[in-house]
C-alpha positions, -999 to +999 in steps of 0.1 A: +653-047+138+693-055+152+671-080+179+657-095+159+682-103+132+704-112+161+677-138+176+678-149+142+709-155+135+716-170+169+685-192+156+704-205+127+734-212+146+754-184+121+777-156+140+763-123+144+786-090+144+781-053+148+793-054+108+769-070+103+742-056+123+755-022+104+755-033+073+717-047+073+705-013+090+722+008+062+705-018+036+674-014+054+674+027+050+687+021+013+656-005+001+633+019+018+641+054+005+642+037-032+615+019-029+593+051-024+604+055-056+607+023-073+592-007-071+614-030-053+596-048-030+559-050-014+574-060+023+581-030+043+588-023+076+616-030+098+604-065+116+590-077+083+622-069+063+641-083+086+625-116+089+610-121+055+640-104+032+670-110+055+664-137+079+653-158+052+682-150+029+707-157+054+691-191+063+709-204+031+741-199+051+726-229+077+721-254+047+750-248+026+789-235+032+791-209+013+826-198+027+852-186+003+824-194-027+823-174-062+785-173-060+761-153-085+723-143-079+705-146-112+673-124-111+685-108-081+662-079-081+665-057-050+696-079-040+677-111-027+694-133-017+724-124-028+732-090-006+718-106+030+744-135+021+776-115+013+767-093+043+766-132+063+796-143+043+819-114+034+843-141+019+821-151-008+831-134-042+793-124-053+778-115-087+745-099-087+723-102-124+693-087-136+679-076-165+671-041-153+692-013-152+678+008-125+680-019-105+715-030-112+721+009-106+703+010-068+724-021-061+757-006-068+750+024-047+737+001-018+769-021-021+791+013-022+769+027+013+777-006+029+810-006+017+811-042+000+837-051-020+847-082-044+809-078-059+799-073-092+774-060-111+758-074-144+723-058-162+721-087-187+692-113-191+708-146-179+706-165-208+727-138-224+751-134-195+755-172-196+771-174-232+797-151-215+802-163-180+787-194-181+807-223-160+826-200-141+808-197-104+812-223-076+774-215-068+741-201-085+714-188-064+675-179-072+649-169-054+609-160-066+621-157-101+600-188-120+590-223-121+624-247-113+622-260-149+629-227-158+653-217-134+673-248-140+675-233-181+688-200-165+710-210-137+729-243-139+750-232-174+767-209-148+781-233-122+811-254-130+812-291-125+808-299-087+786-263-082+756-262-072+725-241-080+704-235-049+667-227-057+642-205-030+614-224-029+586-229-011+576-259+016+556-277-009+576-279-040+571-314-047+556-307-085+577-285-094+607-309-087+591-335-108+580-309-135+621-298-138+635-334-137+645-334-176+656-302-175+678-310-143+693-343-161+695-327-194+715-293-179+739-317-162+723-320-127+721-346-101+690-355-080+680-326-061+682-324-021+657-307-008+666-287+026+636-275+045+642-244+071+620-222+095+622-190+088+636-174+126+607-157+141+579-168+122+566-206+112+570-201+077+590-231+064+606-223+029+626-253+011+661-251-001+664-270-037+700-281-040+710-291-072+743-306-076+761-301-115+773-333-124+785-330-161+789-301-186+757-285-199+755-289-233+765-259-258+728-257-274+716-242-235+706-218-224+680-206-253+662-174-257+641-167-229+608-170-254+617-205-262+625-212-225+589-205-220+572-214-245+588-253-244+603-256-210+626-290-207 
C-alpha cells in the first residue's frame, strides 16, 4: 500500500513523507477493524483503499491549494475526503460532519491514533450545523453524498464570500451541473469550473466541481432536509 500511495502521490506532483505514509497505514488498520463491525465502506483491501479512498481524496490537493485553508467535509462518513486531505495538508484547519454519531465517534478515535490535531468533530445534519456555522470555512468539500442541486443547499451556506465548495463527482457530470444551476445562482455561486483528474493507478477519471461563492446566501437557506428533496432549487 506505502508504493503505491507514494507512485501516487508522485503522480499528482504532491510531496510524499514517511508522516504521511504512517498516518494512511494507521487509517488503513482503523477503517478495517471498524468496518468488520460497521458499515463504513464496501472497498476493502489495501491496493483498492489506497487508490479508490486515498489516492482519489488527495487528488483534490492537485486542483485546488488547500494550504493554510479552514475546510469542512459535509457528509463525511468514514472521513472521505476530508481525513486523506488533512493527512496531505496538515495545515488545513478541518471540520468533519455527519449526521451519525457512531461515525463521528470512530472518526475521533482514528484522528486521536493518527495523532491529528486542529480537527473537529460535528454529528449534526448540515442544514442544522449551517444555522450555527454557516459562513465561517474558507472551503466546503462533498463527496458521494447527493445530486449537486442538493449539495449546493447543504454546502455553500458554509463558505464565506470568496470560498469555494468543491463537489466529487463523476467524469460525466454534465446534467447534474445544469440540473443545480439555480440553486448555484440562488446560494450565491458563480459558474462552476469543472476539473477533471485520473485517479493514479487506475483510468478512472472523476471530476472536480469548483464552485466559487460570490455573494451572501440568503437567510431563508438552507431548509429542512425534506423540503430540500422534495423541491430541490
Amino acid at each position: 500500500m506505502q508504493q503505491i500511495l507514494k507512485d501516487g502521490f508522485d503522480a499528482l506532483a504532491l510531496p510524499f513523507t514517511e508522516e504521511m505514509s504512517g498516518r494512511f497505514r494507521k487509517y488503513y488498520d482503523c477503517l478495517t477493524e471498524k468496518n468488520a463491525v460497521m458499515n463504513l465502506t464496501s472497498i476493502e483491501g489495501e491496493a483498492d483503499t489506497a487508490r479508490l479512498h486515498f489516492l482519489d481524496c488527495a487528488a483534490l490537493c492537485s486542483v485546488y491549494n488547500f494550504s493554510g485553508a479552514s475546510v469542512i467535509d459535509v457528509g463525511t462518513g468514514a472521513g472521505f475526503p476530508g481525513l486523506p486531505l488533512k493527512i496531505a495538508k496538515p495545515d488545513i484547519s478541518l471540520t468533519l460532519l455527519d449526521s451519525h454519531n457512531k461515525r463521528i465517534s470512530f472518526l475521533k478515535d482514528t484522528c486521536k491514533e493518527l495523532g491529528l490535531e486542529d480537527v473537529r468533530f460535528s454529528s449534526q445534519r448540515a442544514e442544522e450545523a449551517a444555522f450555527e456555522i454557516g459562513g465561517s470555512f474558507d472551503v466546503a468539500v462533498s463527496r458521494a453524498v447527493a445530486r449537486l442541486n442538493i449539495l449546493c443547499e447543504l454546502c455553500l451556506p458554509f463558505v464565506h464570500v470568496g470560498g469555494v465548495f468543491i463537489a466529487m463527482k463523476g467524469p460525466d457530470c454534465a446534467e447534474e451541473l445544469a440540473e443545480a444551476s439555480k440553486a448555484i445562482t440562488v446560494l450565491g455561486g458563480k459558474s462552476p469550473q469543472i476539473v477533471k483528474y485520473t485517479i493514479p493507478g487506475t483510468e478512472i477519471v472523476h471530476s472536480a466541481v469548483i464552485i466559487e461563492k460570490c455573494k451572501p446566501t440568503p437567510a431563508e437557506y438552507p431548509r429542512q432536509f425534506g423540503r430540500i428533496k422534495k423541491a430541490p432549487l
